[in-house]
C-alpha positions in Angstrom: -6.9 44.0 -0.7 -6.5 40.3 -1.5 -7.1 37.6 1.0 -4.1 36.5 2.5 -3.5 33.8 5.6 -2.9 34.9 8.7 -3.5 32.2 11.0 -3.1 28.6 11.2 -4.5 26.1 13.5 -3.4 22.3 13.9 -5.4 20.0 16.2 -5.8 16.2 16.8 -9.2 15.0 16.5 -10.3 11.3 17.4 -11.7 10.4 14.0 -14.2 7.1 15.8 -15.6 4.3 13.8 -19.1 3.2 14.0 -17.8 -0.2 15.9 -14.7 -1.8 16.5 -13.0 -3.3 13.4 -11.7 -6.6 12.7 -8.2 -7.4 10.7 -7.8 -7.8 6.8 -5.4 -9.5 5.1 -2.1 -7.3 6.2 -2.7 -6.5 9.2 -1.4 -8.7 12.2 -4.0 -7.4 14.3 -7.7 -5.7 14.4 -7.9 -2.2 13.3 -9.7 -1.0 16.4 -12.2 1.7 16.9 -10.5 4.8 16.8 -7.7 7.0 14.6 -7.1 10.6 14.8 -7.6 13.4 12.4 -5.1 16.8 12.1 -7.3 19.3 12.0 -6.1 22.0 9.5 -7.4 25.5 9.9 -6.6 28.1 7.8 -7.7 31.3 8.2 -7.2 34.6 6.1 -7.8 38.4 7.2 -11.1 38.2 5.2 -12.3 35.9 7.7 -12.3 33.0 5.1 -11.5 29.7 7.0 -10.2 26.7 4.7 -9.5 23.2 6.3 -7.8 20.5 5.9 -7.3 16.8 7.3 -3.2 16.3 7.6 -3.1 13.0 9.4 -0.9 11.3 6.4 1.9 14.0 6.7 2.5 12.9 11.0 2.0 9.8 10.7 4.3 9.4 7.9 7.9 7.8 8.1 10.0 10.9 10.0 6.9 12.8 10.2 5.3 15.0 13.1 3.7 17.7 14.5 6.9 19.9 14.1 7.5 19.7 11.5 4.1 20.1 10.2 4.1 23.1 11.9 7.2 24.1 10.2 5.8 23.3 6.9 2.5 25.3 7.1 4.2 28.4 8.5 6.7 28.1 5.1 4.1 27.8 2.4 1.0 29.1 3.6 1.1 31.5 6.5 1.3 35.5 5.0 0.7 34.4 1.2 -1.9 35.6 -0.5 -5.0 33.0 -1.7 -4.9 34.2 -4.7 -1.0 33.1 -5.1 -2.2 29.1 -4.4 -3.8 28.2 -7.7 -3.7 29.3 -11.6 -7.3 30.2 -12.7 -8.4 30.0 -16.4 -11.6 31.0 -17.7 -12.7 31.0 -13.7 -11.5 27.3 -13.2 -8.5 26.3 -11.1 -6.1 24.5 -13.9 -2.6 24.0 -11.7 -1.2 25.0 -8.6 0.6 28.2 -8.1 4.0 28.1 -8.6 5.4 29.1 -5.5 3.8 26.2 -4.0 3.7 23.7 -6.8 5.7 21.3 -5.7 4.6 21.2 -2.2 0.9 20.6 -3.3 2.4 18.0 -5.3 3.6 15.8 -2.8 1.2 16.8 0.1 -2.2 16.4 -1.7 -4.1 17.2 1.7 -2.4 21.0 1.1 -3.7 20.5 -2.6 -7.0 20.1 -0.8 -6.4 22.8 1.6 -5.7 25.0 -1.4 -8.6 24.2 -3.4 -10.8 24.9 -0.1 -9.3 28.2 0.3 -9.7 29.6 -3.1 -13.3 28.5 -3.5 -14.6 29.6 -0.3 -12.7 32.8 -0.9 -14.5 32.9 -4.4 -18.1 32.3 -2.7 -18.5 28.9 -5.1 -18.1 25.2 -4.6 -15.3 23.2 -5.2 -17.2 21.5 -8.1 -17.7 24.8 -9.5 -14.1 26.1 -8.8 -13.0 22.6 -10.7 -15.0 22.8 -14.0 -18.7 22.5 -12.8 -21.1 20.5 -10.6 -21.4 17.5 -12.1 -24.0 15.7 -9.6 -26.3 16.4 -6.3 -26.6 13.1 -5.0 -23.1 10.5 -4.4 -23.6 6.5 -4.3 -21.3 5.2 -1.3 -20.5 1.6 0.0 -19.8 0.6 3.1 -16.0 0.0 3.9 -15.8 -1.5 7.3 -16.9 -5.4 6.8 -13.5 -6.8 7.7 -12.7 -10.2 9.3 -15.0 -9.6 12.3 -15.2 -13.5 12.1 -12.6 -14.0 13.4 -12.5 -10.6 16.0 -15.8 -12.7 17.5 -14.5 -16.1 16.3 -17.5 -17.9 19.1 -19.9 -16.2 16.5 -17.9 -17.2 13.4 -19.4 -16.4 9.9 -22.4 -14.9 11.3 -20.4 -11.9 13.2 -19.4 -10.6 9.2 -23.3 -11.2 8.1 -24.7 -9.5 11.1 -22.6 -6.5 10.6 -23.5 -5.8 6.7 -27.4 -6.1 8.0 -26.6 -3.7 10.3 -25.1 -1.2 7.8 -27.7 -2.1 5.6 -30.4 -1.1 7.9 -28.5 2.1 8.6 -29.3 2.8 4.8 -26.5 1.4 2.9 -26.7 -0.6 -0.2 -23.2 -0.9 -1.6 -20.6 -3.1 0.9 -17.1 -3.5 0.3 -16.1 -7.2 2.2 -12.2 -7.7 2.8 -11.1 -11.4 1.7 -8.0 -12.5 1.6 -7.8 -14.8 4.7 -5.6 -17.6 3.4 -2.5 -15.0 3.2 -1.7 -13.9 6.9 -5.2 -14.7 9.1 -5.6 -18.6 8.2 -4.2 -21.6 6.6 -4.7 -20.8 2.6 -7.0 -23.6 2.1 -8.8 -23.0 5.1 -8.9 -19.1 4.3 -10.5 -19.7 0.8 -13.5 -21.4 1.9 -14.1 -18.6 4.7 -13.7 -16.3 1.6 -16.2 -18.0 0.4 -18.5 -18.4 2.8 -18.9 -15.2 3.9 -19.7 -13.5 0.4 -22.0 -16.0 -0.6 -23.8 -15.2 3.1 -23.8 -11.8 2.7 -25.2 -11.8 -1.0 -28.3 -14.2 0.1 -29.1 -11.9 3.9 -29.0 -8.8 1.4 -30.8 -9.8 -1.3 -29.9 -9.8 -4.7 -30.0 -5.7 -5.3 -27.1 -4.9 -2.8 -24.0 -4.0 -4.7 -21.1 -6.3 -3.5 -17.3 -5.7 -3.4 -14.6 -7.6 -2.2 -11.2 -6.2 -1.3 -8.2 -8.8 -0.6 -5.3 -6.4 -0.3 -3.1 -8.7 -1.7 -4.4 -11.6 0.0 -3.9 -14.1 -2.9 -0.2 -13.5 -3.7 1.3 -16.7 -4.8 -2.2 -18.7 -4.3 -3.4 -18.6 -8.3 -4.9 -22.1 -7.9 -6.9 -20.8 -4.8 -7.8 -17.2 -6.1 -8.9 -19.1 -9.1 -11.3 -21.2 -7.2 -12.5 -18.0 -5.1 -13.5 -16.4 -8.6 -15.0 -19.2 -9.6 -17.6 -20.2 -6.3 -18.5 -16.3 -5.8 -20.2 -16.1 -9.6 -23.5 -15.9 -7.9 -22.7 -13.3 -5.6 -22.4 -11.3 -9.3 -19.8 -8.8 -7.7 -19.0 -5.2 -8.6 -15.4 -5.5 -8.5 -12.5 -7.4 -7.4 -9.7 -5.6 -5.8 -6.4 -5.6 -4.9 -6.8 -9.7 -5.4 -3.0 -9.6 -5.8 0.1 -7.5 -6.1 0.2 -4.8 -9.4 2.0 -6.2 -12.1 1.2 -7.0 -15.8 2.0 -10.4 -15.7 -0.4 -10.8 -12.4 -3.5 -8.7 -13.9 -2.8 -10.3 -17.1 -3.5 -13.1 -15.5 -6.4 -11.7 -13.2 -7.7 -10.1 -16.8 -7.9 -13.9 -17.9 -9.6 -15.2 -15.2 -12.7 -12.6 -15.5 -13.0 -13.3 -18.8 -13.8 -16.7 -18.1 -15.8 -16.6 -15.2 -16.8 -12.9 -14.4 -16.8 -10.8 -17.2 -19.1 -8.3 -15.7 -17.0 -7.6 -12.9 -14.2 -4.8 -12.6 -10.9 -5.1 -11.5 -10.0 -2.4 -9.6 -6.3 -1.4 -7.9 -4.3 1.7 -7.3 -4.9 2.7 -3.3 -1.4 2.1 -2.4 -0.1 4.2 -5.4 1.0 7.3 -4.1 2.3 9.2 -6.3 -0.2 8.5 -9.4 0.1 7.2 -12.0 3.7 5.4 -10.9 5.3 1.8 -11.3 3.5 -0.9 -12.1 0.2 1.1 -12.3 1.8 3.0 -15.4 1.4 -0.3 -17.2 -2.0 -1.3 -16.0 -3.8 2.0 -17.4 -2.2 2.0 -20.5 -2.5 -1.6 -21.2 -5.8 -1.4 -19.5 -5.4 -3.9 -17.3 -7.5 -2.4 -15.1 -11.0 -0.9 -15.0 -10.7 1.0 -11.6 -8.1 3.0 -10.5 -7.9 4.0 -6.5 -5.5 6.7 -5.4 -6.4 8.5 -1.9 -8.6 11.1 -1.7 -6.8 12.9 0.6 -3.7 11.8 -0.2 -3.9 13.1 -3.6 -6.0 16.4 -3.2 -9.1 17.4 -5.2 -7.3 19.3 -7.5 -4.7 16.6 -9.2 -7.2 14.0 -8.8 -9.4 16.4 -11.5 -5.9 16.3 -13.4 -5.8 12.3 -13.5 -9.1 12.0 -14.1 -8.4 13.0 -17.9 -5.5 10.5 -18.5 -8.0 7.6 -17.4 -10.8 8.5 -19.6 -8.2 8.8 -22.1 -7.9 4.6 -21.6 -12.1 4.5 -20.3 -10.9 3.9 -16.5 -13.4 4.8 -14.2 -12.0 6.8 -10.8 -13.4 5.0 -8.0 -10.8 6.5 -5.2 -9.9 5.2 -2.1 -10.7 6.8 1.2 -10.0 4.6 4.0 -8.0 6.5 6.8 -9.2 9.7 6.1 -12.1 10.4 9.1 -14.9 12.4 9.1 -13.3 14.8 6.9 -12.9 12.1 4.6 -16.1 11.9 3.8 -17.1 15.3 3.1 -13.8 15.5 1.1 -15.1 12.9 -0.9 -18.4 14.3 -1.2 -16.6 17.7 -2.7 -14.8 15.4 -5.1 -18.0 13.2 -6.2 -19.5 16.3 -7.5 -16.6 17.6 -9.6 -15.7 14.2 -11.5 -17.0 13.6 -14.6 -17.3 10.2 -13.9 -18.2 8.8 -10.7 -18.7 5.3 -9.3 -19.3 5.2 -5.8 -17.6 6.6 -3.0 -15.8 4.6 0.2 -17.2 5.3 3.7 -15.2 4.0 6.6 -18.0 5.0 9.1 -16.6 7.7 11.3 -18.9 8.7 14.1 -19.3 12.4 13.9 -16.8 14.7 15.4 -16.3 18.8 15.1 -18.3 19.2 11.7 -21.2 20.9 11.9 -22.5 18.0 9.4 -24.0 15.8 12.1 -27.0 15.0 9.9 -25.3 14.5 7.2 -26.6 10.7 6.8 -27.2 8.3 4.3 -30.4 7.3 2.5 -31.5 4.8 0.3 -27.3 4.3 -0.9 -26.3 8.0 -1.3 -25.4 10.9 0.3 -26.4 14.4 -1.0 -23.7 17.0 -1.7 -23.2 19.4 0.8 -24.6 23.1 -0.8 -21.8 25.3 0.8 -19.0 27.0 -0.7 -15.5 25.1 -0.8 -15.8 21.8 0.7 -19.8 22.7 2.3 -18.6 22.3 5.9 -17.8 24.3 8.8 -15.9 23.6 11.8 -18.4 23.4 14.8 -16.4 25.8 17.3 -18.8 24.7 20.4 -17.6 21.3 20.0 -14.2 22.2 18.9 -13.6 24.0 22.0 -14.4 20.9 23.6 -12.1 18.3 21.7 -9.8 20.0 19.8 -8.6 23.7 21.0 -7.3 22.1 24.4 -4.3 20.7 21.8 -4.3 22.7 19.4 -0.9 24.7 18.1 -1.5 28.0 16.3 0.6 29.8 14.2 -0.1 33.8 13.3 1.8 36.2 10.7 
């Protein structure tokens, strides 16, 4: 008899970062230590268990637990696994028609799908998705925000000492928000901080640490001062420059310009914010290649489309590199699953979580990479012990 889901479990799990975070360009505020992860269990009567993190459907504009409730009892609970996903030649090439359009627009249910199927199948997702494509992932650290100005008595140095401490934690990729003259600072006075604090990472890590910088639109209406940024951070000889200002073909035309002359080496990456991918502006920016990055959520998106899009970027040679901020602890191994299905692969984001109700607690990094969980579906389990602890005393659950 197929597999079919019979139970359905929804928790709240504090999803902890590593320390407290700082602001970035957008937000008013610091970011705190700690979000929350919906813990998604699905379970058939095959004893298959598939999970899912569904944080961005409550905490969505009209969303909540209801109605996620609601919407797992309508499109999962009593169907069949088999019902979820089209397979061809033993690789999962759409979602099932029943549930197509939900998938769609709830990529965290694509993921749930994907999870289910594979782990039902005894394989990976990697193998479920086309192949295996790589053991070990490349990540960079995600969490160097404006802690200069969280600790403003300590000033530049807070930002430095925080990359050294990641660094001696084993990573050696680091992602730095910029962006300072937009909302946290006077522009000029934003710039130079900018400044300073890339060029003071770069020379406390050395010149073999992979460097990022993320302004999340930081620079709008400042060309004169991004300019200048692009120009004084040549010797920190970044990686890629993100989300420098708002998506549109005039602005990355004009971004595009601007790398030529200075930075030709480095990427411009964008695309986090897109939610529905490829839409709007971001249309434009692949097929004019405007870009060299593209960033749609993990999570957001689900494993399964973001195999789909990866074939209309190397259609224009754009590299996936997608975002994964906001995600938790589930994040990561979700990203881990997608790492080794991609044909293509930069590096992946880490936010840092402190472990939770996996049973991945030594999951760590070493030496800049993670290695790929060996398990079928996503490679995880749910640790009950500690679940009993932290997430069953909230839990809804749903039966057929």
């Amino acid at each position: 008899m197929a597999d079919t889901i019979n139970e359905i479990s929804v928790a709240p799990i504090p999803a902890r970062h590593w320390t407290e975070l700082g602001r970035n360009a957008y937000t008013p505020e610091g970011l705190g230590e700690t979000r929350t992860e919906w813990l998604v269990r699905a379970r058939t009567n095959g004893g298959v268990e598939g999970l899912a993190n569904a944080r961005q459907s409550v905490s969505a504009e009209g969303g909540n637990v209801a109605s996620l409730v609601a919407d797992l009892r309508e499109i999962f609970l009593g169907r069949s696994v088999n019902s979820l996903l089209e397979i061809a030649d033993g690789h999962a090439v759409a979602a099932g028609s029943d549930v197509r359009q939900a998938l769609l627009t709830r990529g965290w249910m694509d993921t749930l799908a994907v999870d289910l199927v594979s782990r039902t199948r005894g394989e990976s997702i990697a193998t479920l998705l086309g192949g295996r494509r790589r053991n070990r992932i490349p990540a960079y650290e995600s969490t160097t925000y404006f802690q200069d100005l969280l600790h403003p008595h300590r000033g530049v140095g807070e930002v430095i000492a925080h990359a050294c401490r990641g660094f001696a934690l084993g990573f050696r990729q680091f992602k730095i928000k910029v962006g300072r003259g937009g909302r946290a600072m006077t522009p000029h006075a934003g710039l130079h901080r900018d400044i300073e604090v890339v060029l003071g990472i770069r020379e406390a890590l050395g010149p073999d640490v992979k460097l990022m910088v993320d302004a999340n639109f930081g620079y709008d209406g400042q060309p004169e001062n991004l300019e200048e940024f692009i120009r004084a951070t040549i010797p920190a000889r970044l990686t890629w420059l993100e989300e420098m200002v708002t998506a549109s073909v005039d602005a990355y035309q004009s971004l595009r310009n601007l790398q030529a002359k200075y930075c030709p080496e480095t990427l411009l990456v964008a695309g986090e914010v897109d939610g529905n991918p490829p839409s709007g502006a971001f249309v434009d920016l692949i097929d004019q290649r405007l870009i060299d990055g593209y960033q749609p959520d993990i999570v957001r998106i689900g494993h399964l489309r973001w195999k789909q899009l990866e074939t209309r970027l190397q259609e224009k040679s754009i590299l996936p590199i997608p975002h994964n901020f906001g995600n938790g602890r589930f994040g990561l191994v979700a990203g881990l699953a997608l790492a080794t299905s991609l044909d293509n692969w930069v590096s992946l984001e880490d936010e840092r979580i402190r472990p939770n109700v996996y049973a991945d607690d030594e999951l760590t990094i070493v030496n800049g990479a993670y290695q790929a969980p060996d398990g079928p579906g996503l490679g995880i389990q749910v640790d009950q012990e500690t679940y009993e602890r932290v997430g069953a005393p909230n839990e809804v659950v749903i039966r057929a």
